[in-house]
N, C-alpha and C positions, 0 to 999 in steps of 0.2 A: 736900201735893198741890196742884197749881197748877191753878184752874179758870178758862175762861175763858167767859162767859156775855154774850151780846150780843142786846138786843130792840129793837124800834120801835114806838115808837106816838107818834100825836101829834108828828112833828119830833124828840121825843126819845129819843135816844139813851143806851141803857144800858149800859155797859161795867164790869165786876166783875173784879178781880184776888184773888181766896182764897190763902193757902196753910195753911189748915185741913180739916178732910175735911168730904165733900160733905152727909154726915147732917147738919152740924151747919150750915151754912148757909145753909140752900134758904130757912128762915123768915126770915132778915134780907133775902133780896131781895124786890125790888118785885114786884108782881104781872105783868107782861110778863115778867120775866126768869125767874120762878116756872115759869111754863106752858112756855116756850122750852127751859127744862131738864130740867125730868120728861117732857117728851116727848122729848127727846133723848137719856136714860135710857132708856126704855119703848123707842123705836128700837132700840139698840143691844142690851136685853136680849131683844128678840123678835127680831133677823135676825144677831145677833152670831155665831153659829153655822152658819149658812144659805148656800148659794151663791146667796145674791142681791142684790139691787142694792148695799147697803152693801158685802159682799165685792169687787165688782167696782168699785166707787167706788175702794177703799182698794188694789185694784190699778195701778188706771191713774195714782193719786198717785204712787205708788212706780218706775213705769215711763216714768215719762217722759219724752223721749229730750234730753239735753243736748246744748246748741251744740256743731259741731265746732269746735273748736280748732286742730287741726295735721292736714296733711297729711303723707305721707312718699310723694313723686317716686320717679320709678323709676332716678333714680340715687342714691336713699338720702337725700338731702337733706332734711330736715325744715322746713316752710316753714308759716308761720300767716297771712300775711297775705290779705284776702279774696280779692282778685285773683288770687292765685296756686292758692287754694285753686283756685276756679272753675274757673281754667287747668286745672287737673289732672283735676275730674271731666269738663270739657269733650272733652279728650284723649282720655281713658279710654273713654267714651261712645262718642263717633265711631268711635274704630277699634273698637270692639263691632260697632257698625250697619252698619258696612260690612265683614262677616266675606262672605269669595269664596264664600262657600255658597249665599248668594244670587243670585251669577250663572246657577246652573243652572233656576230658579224657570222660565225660558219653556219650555225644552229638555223640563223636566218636563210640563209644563202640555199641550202639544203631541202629545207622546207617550202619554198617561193619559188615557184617556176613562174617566167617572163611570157604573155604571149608570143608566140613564130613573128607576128609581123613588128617585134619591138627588138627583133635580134639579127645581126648579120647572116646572108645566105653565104655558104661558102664562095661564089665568085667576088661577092662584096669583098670579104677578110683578105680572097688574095687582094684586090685591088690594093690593100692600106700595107701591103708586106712587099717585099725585096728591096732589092738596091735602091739606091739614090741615084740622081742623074740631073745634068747639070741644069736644066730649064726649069727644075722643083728650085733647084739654090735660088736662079737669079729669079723667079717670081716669088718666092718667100723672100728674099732680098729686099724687093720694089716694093712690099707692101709691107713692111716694115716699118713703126714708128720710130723716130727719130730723137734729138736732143733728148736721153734720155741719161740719165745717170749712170754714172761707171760704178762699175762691180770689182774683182779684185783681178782681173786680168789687164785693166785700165784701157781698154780700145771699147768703141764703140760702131756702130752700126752703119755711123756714113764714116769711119775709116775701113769696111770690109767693101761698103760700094767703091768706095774713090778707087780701091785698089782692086778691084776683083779679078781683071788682068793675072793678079799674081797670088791672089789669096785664094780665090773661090776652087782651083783642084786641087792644089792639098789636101783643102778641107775637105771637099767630097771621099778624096781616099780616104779620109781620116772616119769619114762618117760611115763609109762603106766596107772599113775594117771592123769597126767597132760593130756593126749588125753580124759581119759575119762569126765574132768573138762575142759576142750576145754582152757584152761589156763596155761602158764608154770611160774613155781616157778619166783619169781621178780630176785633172778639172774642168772636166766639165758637169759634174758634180758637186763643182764648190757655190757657194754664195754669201755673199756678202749680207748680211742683216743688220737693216738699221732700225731705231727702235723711234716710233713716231707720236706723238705727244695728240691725246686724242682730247678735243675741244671741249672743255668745261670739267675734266676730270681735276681732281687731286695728282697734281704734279710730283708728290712723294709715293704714288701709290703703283708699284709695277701691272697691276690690271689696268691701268690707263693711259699703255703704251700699245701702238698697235704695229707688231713688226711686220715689216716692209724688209722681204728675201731680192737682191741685183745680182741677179743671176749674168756668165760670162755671155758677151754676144757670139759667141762661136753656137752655144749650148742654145741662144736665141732662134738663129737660123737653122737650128733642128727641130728644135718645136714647134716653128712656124710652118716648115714641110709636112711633119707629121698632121699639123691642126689642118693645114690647106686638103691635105687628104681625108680626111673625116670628115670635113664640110659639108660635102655633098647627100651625107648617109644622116644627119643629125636629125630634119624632119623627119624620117623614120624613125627613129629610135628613141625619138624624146615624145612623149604625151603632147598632145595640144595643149591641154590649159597651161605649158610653160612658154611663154610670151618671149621671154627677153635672150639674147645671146642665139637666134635658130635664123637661118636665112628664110628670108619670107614670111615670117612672123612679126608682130607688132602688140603694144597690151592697149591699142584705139579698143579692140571688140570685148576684152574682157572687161574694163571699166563701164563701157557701154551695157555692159549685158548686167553689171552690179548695181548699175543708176538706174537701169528697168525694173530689177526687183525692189530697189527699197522706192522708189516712186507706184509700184502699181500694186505694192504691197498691203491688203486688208485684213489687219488684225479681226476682223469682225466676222468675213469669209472665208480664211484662211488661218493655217498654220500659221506660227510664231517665227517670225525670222531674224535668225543674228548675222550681224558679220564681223567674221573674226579675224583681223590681222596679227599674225605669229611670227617671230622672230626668233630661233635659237641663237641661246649666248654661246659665243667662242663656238658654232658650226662650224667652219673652214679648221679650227684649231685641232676639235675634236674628232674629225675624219679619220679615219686609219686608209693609211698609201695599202697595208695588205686587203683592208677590205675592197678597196676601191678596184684592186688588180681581180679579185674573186670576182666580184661583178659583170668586168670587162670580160672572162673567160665564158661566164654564164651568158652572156649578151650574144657571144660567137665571136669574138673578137681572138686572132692567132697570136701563138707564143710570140713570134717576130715581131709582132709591133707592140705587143704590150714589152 
């Protein structure tokens, strides 16, 4: 059995190569290597069984998404080199984004008035507008998810807490110029796109990447102001039957209220009952950002925050 035990102390470095069993070796290592290993035993026989942290460690080793390699063009053509590659999701993309569905976006908007109670009253829209100030930063800060991936700025999110001493006014003047120039800095508009290998696809096929946007953590802590701000307004404005992402919401009542109809359901005494789960392909892709801002005006939402 091959063990491999590694400690620090003092500069020096321990490195052990065994291939004897582990009873019989723990006493020839050093005292650093000693301790490094019987807890690393003691770990694995207390959460070795457990869905937790080490299960979930030893998943994401295992899933890791490897470099694309090859593309395969829609004239069949198999093609690896990087340029080409790019060509191909560039292609793909584009004509996604610009699906003719989106033309009808005004036609709609025009025609479709929102009920009063599903729209911002003007003191609400002021609430979610003006300046920034510095107790929105350090609580979008503090609730902030963490170890997350870097984007192309390369800081991340516990580098703007460690420091916030010297980072967090800048930034608010920076956040605070940009509203008032209705403009934000060019990068904070950049992002990073990686493209993510979706489970059981055809690995040559670009619809079987699903891109993942690492956006700069500066641009993080603005979004997280703005969302913290709308929080409060989304019961409002969202429908009850949507369950998921609304504070004080939950989908316990609407699965409950679907197991009452197909259990007390009598095809004998009653209508005919289906239930239909729907899923749009590429929804998130085929959005349009101009529809979305048309929307937000019609809701009462102000120039300033949109």
């Amino acid at each position: 059995m091959a063990v491999y035990v590694g400690g620090f102390r003092r500069g020096h470095n321990y490195i052990f190569f065994y291939h004897r069993p582990v009873g019989g070796l723990i006493a020839a290592l050093p005292p650093t290597a000693r301790v490094v290993i019987r807890a690393y035993i003691s770990r694995q026989y207390a959460e070795g069984d457990r869905a937790g942290r080490l299960l979930a460690w030893l998943v994401r080793q295992n899933s890791q998404p490897s470099p694309i390699g090859a593309i395969r063009l829609d004239s069949g053509t198999i093609v690896n080199s990087q340029v080409e590659m790019n060509d191909a999701f560039y292609t793909y993309y584009r004509s996604l984004y610009s699906s003719p569905l989106l033309l009808l976006r005004s036609k709609w908007l025009t025609s479709y008035s929102l009920p009063p109670r599903r729209c911002l009253q003007t003191a609400q829209a002021d609430v979610l507008e003006g300046p920034i100030c510095m107790e929105e930063m350090c609580l979008a800060l503090s609730r902030m998810a963490h170890n997350k991936a870097l984007a192309s700025d390369g800081l991340t999110v516990e580098y703007f807490a460690s420091q916030a001493n010297h980072l967090l006014q800048p930034l608010l003047w920076v956040f605070n110029e940009a509203y008032d120039r209705v403009k934000l800095p060019d990068s904070m508009c950049e992002a990073l796109i990686v493209m993510l290998p979706k489970p059981g696809r055809d690995p040559l096929e670009v619809r079987s990447y699903r891109p993942l946007s690492l956006l700069n953590s500066d641009f993080k802590v603005l979004r997280k102001i703005l969302a913290n701000r709308l929080l409060p307004f989304l019961p409002q404005l969202i429908h009850e039957d949507l369950s998921g992402f609304i504070p004080g919401r939950n989908t316990f009542p609407k699965i409950s209220r679907l197991l009452r109809i197909i259990h007390n359901n009598n095809p004998e005494s009653s209508p005919r009952t289906v239930a239909l789960s729907l899923d749009i392909e590429k929804a998130f892709y085929t959005l349009s950002w101009d529809f979305l801002i048309e929307t937000l005006g019609v809701m009462g939402f102000g120039a300033g925050y949109i």
